[in-house]
C-alpha positions as CSV (number, residue, x, y, z in Angstrom):
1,X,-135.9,41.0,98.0
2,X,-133.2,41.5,95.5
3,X,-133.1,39.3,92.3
4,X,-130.2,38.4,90.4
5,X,-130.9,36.3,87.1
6,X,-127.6,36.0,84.9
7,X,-129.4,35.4,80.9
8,X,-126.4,33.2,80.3
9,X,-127.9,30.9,83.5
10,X,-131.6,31.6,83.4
11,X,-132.7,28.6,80.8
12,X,-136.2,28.3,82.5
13,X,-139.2,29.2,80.1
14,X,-141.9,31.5,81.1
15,X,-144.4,28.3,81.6
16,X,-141.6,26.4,84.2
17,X,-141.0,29.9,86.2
18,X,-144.7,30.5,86.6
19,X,-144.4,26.5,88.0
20,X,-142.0,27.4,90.2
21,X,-143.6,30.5,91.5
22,X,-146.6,29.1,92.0
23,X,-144.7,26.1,93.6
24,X,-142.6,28.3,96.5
25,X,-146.2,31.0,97.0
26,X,-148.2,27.9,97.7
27,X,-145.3,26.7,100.5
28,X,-145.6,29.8,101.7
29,X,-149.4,30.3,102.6
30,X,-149.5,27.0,104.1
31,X,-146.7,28.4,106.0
32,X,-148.2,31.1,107.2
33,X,-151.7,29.2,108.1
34,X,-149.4,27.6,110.3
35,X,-147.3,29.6,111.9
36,X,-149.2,32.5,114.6
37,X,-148.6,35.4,113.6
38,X,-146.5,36.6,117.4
39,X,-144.0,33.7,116.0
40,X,-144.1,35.1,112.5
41,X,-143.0,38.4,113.6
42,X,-139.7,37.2,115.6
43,X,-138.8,34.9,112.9
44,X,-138.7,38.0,110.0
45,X,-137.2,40.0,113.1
46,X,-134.6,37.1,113.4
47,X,-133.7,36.5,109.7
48,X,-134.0,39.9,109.0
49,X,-131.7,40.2,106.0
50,X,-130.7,40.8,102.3
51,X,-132.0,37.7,100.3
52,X,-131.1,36.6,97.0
53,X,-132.9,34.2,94.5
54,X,-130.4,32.9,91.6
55,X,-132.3,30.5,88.9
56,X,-130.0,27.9,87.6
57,X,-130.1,25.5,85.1
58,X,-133.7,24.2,86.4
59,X,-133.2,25.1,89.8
60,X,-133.9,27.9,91.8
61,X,-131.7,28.6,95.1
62,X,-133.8,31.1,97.3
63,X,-130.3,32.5,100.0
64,X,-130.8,34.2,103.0
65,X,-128.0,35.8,105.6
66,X,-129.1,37.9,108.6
67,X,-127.1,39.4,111.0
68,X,-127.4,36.6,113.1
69,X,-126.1,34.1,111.3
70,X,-122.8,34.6,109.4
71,X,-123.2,32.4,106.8
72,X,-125.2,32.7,103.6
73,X,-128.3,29.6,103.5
74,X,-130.3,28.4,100.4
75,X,-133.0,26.5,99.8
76,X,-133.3,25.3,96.1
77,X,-136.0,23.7,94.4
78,X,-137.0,22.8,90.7
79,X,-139.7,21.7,88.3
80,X,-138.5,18.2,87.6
81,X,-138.1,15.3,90.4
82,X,-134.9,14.3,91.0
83,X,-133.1,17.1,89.5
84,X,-129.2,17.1,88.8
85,X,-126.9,20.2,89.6
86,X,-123.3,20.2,88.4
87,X,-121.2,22.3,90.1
88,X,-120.3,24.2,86.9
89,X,-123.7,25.6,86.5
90,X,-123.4,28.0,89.7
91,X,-120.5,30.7,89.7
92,X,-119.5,33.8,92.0
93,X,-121.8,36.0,89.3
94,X,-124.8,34.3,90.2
95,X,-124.5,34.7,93.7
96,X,-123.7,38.2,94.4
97,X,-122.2,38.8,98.1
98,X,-124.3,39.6,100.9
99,X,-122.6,42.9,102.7
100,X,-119.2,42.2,100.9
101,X,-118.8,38.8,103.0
102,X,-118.0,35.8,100.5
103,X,-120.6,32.8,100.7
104,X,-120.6,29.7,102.3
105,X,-122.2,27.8,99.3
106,X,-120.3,29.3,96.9
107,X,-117.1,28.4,98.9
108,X,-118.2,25.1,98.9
109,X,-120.0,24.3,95.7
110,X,-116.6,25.4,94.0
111,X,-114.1,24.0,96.2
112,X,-112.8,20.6,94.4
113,X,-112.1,18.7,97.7
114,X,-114.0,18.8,101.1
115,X,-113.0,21.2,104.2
116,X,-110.3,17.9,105.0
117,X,-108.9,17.9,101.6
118,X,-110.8,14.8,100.0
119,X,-110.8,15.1,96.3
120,X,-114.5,15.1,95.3
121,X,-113.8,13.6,91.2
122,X,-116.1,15.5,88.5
123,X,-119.2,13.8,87.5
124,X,-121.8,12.2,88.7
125,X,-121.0,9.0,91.5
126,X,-122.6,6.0,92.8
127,X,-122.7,6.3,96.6
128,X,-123.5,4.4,99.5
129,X,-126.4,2.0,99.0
130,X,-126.0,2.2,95.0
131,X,-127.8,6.2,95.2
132,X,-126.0,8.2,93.0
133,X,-125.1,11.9,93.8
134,X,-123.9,14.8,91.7
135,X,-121.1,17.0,92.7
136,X,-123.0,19.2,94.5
137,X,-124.7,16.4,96.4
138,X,-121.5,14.7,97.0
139,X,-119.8,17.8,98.0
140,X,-123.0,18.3,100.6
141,X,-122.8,15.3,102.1
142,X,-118.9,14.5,102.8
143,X,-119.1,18.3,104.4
144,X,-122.0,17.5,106.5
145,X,-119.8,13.8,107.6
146,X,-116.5,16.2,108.3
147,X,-118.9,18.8,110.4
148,X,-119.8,15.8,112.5
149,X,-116.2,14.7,113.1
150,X,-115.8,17.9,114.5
151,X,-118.4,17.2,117.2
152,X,-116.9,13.9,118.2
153,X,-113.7,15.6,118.0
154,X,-114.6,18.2,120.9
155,X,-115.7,15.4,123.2
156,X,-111.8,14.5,123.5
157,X,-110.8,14.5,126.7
158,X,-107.1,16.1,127.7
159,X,-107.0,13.9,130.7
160,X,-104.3,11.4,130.2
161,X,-105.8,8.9,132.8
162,X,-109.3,8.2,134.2
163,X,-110.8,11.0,136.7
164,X,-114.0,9.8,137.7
165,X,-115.0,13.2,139.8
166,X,-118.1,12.0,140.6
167,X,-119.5,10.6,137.2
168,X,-119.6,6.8,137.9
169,X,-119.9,3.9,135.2
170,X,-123.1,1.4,136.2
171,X,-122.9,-1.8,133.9
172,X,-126.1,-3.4,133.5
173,X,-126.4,-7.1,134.9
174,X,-128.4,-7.7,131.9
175,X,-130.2,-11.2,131.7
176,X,-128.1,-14.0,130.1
177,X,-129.7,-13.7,126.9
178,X,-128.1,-10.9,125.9
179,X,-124.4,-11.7,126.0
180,X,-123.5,-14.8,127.5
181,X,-126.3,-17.2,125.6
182,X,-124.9,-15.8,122.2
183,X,-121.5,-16.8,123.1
184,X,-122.2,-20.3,123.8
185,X,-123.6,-20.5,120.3
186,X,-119.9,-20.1,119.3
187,X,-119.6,-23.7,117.9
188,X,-122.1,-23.0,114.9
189,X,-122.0,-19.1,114.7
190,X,-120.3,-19.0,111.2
191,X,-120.2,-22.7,109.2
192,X,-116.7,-22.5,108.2
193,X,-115.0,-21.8,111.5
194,X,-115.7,-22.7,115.1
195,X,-115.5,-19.5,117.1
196,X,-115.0,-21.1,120.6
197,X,-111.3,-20.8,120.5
198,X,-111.5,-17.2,119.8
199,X,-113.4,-16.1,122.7
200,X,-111.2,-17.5,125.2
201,X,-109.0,-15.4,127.3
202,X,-111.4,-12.9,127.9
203,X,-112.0,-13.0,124.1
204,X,-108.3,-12.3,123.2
205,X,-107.9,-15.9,121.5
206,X,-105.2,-18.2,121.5
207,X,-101.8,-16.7,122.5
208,X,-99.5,-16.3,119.4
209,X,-95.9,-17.3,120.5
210,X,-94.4,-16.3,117.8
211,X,-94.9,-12.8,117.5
212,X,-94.3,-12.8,121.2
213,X,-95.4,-11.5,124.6
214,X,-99.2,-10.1,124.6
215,X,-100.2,-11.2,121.2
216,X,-103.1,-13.3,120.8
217,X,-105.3,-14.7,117.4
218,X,-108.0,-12.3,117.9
219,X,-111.2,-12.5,115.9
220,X,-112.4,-9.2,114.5
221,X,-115.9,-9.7,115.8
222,X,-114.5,-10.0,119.3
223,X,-115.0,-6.1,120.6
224,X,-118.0,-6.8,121.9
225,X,-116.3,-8.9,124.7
226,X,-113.2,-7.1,125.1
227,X,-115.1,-3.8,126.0
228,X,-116.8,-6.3,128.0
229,X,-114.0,-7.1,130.6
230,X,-112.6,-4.4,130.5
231,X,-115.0,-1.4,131.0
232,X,-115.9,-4.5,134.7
233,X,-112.5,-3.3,135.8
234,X,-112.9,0.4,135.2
235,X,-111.8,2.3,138.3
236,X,-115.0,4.8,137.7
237,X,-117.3,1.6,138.0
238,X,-120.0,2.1,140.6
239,X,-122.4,-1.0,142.0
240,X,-125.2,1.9,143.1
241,X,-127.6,3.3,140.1
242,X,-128.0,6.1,141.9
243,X,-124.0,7.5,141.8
244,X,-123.6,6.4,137.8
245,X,-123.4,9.0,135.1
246,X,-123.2,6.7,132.2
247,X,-124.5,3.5,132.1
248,X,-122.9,0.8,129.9
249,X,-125.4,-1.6,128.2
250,X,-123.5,-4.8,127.6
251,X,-125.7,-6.3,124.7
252,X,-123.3,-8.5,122.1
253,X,-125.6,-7.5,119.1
254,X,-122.8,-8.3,116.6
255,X,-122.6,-12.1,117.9
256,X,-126.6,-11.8,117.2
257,X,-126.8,-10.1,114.1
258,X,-124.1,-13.1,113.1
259,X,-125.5,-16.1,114.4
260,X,-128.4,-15.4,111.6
261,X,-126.2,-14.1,109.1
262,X,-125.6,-17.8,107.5
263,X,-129.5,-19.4,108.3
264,X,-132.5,-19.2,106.8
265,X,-135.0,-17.2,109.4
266,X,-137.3,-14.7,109.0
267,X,-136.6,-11.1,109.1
268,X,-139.2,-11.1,112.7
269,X,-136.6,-13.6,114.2
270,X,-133.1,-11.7,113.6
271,X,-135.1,-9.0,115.4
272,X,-136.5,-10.1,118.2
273,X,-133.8,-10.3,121.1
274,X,-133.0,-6.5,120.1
275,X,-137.0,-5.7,121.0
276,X,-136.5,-7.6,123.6
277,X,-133.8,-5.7,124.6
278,X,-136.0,-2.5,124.0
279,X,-138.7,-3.9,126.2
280,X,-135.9,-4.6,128.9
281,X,-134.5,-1.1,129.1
282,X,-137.8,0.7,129.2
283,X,-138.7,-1.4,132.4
284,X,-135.5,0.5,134.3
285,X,-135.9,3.7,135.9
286,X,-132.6,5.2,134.8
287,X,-133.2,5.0,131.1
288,X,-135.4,7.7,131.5
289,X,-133.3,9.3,133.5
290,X,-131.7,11.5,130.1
291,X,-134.4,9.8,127.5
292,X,-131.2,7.2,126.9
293,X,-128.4,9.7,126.1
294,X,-126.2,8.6,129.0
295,X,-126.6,5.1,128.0
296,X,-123.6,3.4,125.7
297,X,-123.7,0.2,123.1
298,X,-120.7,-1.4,121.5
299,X,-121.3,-3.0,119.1
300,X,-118.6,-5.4,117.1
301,X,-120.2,-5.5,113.5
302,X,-121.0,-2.4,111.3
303,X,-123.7,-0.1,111.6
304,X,-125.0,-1.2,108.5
305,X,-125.6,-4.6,110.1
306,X,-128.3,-3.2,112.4
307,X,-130.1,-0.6,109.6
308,X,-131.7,-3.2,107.7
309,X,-133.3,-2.1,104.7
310,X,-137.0,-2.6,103.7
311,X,-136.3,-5.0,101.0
312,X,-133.4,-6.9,102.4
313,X,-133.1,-10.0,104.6
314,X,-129.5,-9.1,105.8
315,X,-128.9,-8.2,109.0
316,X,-131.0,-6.7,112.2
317,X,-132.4,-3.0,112.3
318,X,-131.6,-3.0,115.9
319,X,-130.2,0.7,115.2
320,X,-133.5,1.8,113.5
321,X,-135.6,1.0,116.9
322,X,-136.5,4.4,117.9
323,X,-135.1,3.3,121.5
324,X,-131.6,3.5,120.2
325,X,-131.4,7.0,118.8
326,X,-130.4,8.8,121.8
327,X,-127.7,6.2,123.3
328,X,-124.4,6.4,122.4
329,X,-122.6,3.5,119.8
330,X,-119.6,2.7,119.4
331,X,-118.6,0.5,116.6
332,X,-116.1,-0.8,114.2
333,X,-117.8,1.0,111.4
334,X,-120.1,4.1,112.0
335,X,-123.0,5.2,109.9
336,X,-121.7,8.2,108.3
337,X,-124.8,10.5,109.4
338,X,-125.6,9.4,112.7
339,X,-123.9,11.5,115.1
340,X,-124.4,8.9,117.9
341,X,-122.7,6.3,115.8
342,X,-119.0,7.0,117.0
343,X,-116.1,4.7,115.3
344,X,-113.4,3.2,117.4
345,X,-110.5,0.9,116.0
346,X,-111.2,-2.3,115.2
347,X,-109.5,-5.2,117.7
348,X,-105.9,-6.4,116.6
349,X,-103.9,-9.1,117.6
350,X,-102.0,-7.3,120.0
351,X,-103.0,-6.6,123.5
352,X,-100.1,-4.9,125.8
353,X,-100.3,-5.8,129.6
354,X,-98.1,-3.0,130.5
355,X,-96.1,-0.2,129.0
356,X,-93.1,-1.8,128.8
357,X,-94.9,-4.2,125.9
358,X,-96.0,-1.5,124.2
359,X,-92.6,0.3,124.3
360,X,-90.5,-2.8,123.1
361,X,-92.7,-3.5,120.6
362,X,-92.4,0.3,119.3
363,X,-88.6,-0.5,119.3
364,X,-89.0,-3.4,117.0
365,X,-90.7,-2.1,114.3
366,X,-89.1,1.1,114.1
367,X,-85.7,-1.3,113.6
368,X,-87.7,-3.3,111.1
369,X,-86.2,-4.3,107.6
370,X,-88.9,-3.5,105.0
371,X,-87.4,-5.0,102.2
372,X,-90.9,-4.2,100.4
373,X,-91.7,-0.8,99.7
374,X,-95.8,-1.8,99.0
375,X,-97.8,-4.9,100.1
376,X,-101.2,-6.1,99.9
377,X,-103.4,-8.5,102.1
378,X,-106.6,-9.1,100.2
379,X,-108.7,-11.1,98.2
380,X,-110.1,-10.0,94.7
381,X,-113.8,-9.3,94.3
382,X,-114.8,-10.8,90.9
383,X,-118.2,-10.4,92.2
384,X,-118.2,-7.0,92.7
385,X,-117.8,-4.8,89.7
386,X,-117.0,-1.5,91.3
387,X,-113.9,-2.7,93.6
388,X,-110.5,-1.8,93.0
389,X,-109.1,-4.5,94.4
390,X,-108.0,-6.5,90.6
391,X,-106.7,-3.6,89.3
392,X,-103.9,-3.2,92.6
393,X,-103.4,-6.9,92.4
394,X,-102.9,-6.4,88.8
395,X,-100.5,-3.6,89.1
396,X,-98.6,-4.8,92.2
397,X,-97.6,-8.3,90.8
398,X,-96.6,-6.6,87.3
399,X,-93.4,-5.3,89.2
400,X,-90.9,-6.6,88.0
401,X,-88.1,-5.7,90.8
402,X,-90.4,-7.4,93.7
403,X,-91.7,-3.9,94.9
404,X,-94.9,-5.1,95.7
405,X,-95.3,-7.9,97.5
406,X,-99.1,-9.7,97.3
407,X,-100.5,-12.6,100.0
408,X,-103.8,-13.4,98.5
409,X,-106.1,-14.3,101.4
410,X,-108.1,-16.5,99.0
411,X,-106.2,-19.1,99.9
412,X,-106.1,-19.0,103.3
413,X,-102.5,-17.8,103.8
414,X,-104.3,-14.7,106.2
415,X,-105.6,-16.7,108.5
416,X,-102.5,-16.7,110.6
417,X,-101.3,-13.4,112.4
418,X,-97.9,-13.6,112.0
419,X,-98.3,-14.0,108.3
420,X,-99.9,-10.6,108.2
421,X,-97.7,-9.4,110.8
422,X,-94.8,-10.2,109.2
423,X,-95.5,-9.4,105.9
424,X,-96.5,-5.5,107.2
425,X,-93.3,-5.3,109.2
426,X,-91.3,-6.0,105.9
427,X,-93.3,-3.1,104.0
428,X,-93.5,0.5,104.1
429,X,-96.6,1.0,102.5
430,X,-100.0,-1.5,102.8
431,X,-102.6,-1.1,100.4
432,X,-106.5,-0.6,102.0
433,X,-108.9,-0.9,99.3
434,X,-112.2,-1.1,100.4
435,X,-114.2,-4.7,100.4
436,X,-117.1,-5.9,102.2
437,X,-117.6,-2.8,103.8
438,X,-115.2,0.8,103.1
439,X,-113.5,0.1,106.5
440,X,-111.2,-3.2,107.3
441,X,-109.2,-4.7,110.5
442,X,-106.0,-4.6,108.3
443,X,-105.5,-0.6,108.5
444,X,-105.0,-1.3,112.0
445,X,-102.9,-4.4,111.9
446,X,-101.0,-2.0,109.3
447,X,-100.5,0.5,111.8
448,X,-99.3,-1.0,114.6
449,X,-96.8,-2.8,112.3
450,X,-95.6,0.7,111.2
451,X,-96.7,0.2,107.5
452,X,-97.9,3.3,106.3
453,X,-102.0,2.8,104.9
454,X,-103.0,3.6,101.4
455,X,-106.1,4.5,102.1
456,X,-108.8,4.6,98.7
457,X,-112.3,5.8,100.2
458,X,-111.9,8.7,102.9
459,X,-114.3,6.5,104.6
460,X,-112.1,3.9,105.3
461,X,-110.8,5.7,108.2
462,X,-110.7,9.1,107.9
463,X,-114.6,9.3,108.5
464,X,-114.8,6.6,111.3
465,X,-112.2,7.3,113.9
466,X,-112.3,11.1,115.5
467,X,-111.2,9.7,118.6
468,X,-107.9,7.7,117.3
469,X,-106.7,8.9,114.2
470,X,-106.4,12.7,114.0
471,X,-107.9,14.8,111.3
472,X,-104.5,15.4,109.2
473,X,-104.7,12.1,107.9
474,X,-101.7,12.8,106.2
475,X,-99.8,12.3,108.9
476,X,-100.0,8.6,108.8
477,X,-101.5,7.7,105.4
478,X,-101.4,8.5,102.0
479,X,-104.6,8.8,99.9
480,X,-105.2,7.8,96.2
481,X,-109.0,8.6,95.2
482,X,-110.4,5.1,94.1
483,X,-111.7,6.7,91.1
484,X,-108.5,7.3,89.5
485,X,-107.6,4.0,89.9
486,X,-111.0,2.2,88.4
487,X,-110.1,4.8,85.6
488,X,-106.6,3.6,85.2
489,X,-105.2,7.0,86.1
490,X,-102.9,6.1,88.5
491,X,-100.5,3.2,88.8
492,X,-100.3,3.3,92.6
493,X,-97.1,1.6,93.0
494,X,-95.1,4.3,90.7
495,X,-97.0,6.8,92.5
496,X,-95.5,5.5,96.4
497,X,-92.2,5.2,94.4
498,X,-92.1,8.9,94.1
499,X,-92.9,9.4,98.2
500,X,-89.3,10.2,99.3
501,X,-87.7,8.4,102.2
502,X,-87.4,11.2,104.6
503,X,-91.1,12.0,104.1
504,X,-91.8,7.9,104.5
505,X,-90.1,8.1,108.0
506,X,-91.1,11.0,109.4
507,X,-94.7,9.2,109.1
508,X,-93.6,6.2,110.0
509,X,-91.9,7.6,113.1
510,X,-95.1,9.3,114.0
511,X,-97.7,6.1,113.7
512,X,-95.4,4.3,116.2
513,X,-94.9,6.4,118.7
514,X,-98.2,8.6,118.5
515,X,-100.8,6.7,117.3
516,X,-100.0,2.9,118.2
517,X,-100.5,3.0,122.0
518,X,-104.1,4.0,121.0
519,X,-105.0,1.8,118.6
520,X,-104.8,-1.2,120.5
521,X,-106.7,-3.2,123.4
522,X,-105.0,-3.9,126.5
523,X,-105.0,-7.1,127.9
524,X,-107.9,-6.5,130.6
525,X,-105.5,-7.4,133.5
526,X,-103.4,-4.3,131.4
527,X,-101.7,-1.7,134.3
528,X,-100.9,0.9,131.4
529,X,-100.0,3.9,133.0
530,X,-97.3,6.0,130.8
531,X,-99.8,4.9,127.6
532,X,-103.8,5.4,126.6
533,X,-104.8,2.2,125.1
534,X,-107.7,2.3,122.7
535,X,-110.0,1.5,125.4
536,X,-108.7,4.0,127.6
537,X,-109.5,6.9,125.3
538,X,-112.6,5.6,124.3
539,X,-113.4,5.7,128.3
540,X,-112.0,9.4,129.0
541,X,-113.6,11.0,125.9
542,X,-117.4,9.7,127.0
543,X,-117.0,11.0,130.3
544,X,-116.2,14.3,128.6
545,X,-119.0,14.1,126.2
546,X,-121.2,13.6,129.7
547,X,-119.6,16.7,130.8
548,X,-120.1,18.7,127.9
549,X,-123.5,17.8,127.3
550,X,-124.6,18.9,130.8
């Protein structure tokens, strides 16, 4: 093994190294108790290699490469818990290249944005669940997300309409309990608003006359329903077990997780239909079948609804059941590290029947007059310290020449679709800050309005939706790191000012006629056939995954 300590980086003392030392020999020999010795001898064969250890800071990294593996892989440990590496502290010198090739971690570790292009800002960060990461961490961890975009990404199908060959949908009759019980709860799901009027029309809502034909006042906790009748109407749909590939599990967790949301029950009760649910599964012969992996959830809330924490009374951990981590979930808002968590859009108020809808309501916006260049939908947070959302109000109602226009949803003015319709059809740019959650239902309503998204927090969208947005997400939005704003280093209305008006259509032109047909839920009686609706694609690229997987 070759050893390369730079004096400038080596600030261990002798006592620390001898710690560490004894630290990775004493890994080792329990190792090696372990391991047989046949096993031993094809893994040295396998990772048979130039190595390199590099001490840093208080840190060694201990780098392999073999000729099997193209990339360079570390393993680092240290003498303190909870150890902290800034970037800065690990340059080219200290990791010397391994048969001239460059290395991975080095390419990372000094890059200042993620493989996508998402600024990672200097310092250390609070990250999801208050943890904080350093740079290094951060860096890690946004790679690993984009590395699993990339496996949701090759699941896309290049069929532009269903072709079942063979690999049948079975929909579970599941008992009442799961789905159609919770609805009838609709009354008193939420105190402040009766939900019954929502989940009419095959959970479209109330039809919206004046935006026009196939637009309805859909709830954003409706997906669950809407996948619902749709995937019953499916042309792959088979009645037999026996000639299904994929079986769809139509359980309305969201409507469960939120009729406990607002009442005081124990933690056992917002648990128990999902066991139940468990319980129910394992009593079916074809959930053994693949050990669940052909088996698919939607679910309407976010994940985080269902990954309950050990000390929190919110929400279910329905998704932390060991049942559920093989099956496929599709949801409004995935969990970043779960590759089996697989976003899809949020439901909007608009739900085409056919293509001509779809294709006169593309001419309409694109003939739009957006008198506003930036608008804003949105409520501040005075409860929450780190959101962004003062400081845009702040700077959008500070223009003087009516730039930015700002409906605060406070009050009640968004509870209307046309008024956030309208207002995104008179705007070139909407503003999508982050609130209860990193993703929101407005980036959507945005989109199919034509408004270009600001987006603040890459996982907003550009971490959620493989199979609907695609990964240049500068084709359709423009993103302003949230940091810079919370620091004041940006006014983001001067900074849209700058975007030029060419650019401004060309991704305008792009969202309408590219990305809109996609983004939204036909009406289930919907005979799309020039157009993929969100469903559609959603449909197409599990069947692929089935494919691929086999």
């Amino acid at each position: 093994m070759t050893t390369s300590i730079s004096k400038k980086k080596a600030r261990l003392s002798k006592k620390e190294a001898n710690e560490l030392g004894t630290f990775f020999y004493s890994i080792l020999a329990k190792l090696l108790c372990l391991i047989p010795i046949a096993i031993l001898f094809v893994l040295l064969i396998f990772f048979w290699s130039s190595s390199t250890t590099i001490i840093s800071g208080k840190i060694i990294h201990l780098c392999f490469q073999s000729r099997k593996l193209n990339d360079l892989y570390c393993i680092s440990a240290g003498t303190q818990p909870n150890l902290e590496t800034p970037i800065s502290s690990i340059s080219n010198d200290s990791f010397p290249s391994v048969n001239g090739t460059a290395t991975k971690l080095v390419d990372d570790l000094q890059q200042k944005s993620t493989r996508l292009g998402i600024p990672i800002p200097p310092g250390y960060h609070a990250f999801r669940n208050g943890l904080v990461k350093s740079d290094e961490e951060l860096l890690v961890a946004y790679n690993d997300v984009e590395d699993q975009l990339m496996v949701h990404r090759s699941w896309i199908s290049s069929q532009n309409n269903a072709k079942c060959d063979g690999r049948g949908i079975y929909v579970y009759e599941l008992p009442t309990k799961f789905n159609k019980d919770l609805v009838s709860q609709c009354a008193d799901m939420v105190p402040w608003v009766d939900l019954c009027n929502f989940f009419s029309n095959d959970a479209m809502g109330e039809p919206v006359e004046k935006l026009g034909k196939g637009w309805y006042q859909t709830h954003q906790y409706s997906l669950e329903l809407i996948f619902h009748s749709r995937i019953l109407n499916h042309p792959c749909r088979v009645m037999n077990k026996s000639e299904a590939e994929l079986f769809y599990v139509p359980f309305y967790a969201g409507l469960d997780v939120l009729r406990w949301h607002f009442k005081n029950v124990s933690n056992d009760v917002k648990d128990s239909l999902g066991l139940d649910l468990a319980k129910w599964l394992e009593s079916q012969p074809t959930w053994f079948k693949r050990s669940g992996k052909d088996h698919v959830f939607v679910l309407g809330k976010i994940s985080w609804d269902f990954r309950r924490y050990n000390n929190s009374d919110w929400g279910s951990r329905f998704l932390e059941l060991n049942e559920m981590q093989n099956p496929v979930k599709l949801l409004i808002e995935r969990q970043p590290w779960y590759l089996n968590d697989i976003g899809i859009p949020h439901p909007t108020y608009f739900h085409p029947q056919s293509d001509d809808d779809i294709i006169t309501w593309q001419l309409k916006i694109i003939k739009a007059n957006r008198k506003s260049l930036v608008s804003f939908a949105g409520a501040p947070r005075p409860d929450a310290p780190e959101s962004i959302r003062s400081i845009l109000i702040n700077q959008c109602i500070s223009i003087e020449t009516g730039e930015c226009r700002f409906l605060n949803c406070s009050s009640g003015a968004c509870d209307q679709p046309e008024s956030i319709i309208e207002l995104f059809m008179e705007s070139e740019f909407c503003l999508q800050p982050p609130g209860d959650s990193p993703t929101r239902k407005s980036v959507f309503d945005s989109l199919i309005s034509g408004c270009i998204p600001v987006i603040f927090d890459p996982f907003t969208a550009y971490y959620q939706y493989p199979w609907h947005l695609p990964e240049d997400y500068k084709k359709y939005s423009v993103f302003i790191d949230q940091e810079d704003v919370r620091n004041m280093k940006v006014n983001v209305v001067e900074r849209l000012m700058k975007i030029p008006a060419g650019e401004r259509e060309k991704m305008r032109r792009y969202i309408i006629y590219e990305l809109l047909p996609g983004l939204v839920y036909g009406d289930p009686k919907s005979k799309l056939e020039k157009f993929q609706d969100a469903f559609s694609l959603t449909m197409n690229n599990l069947l692929e995954r089935l494919t691929r997987l086999e």
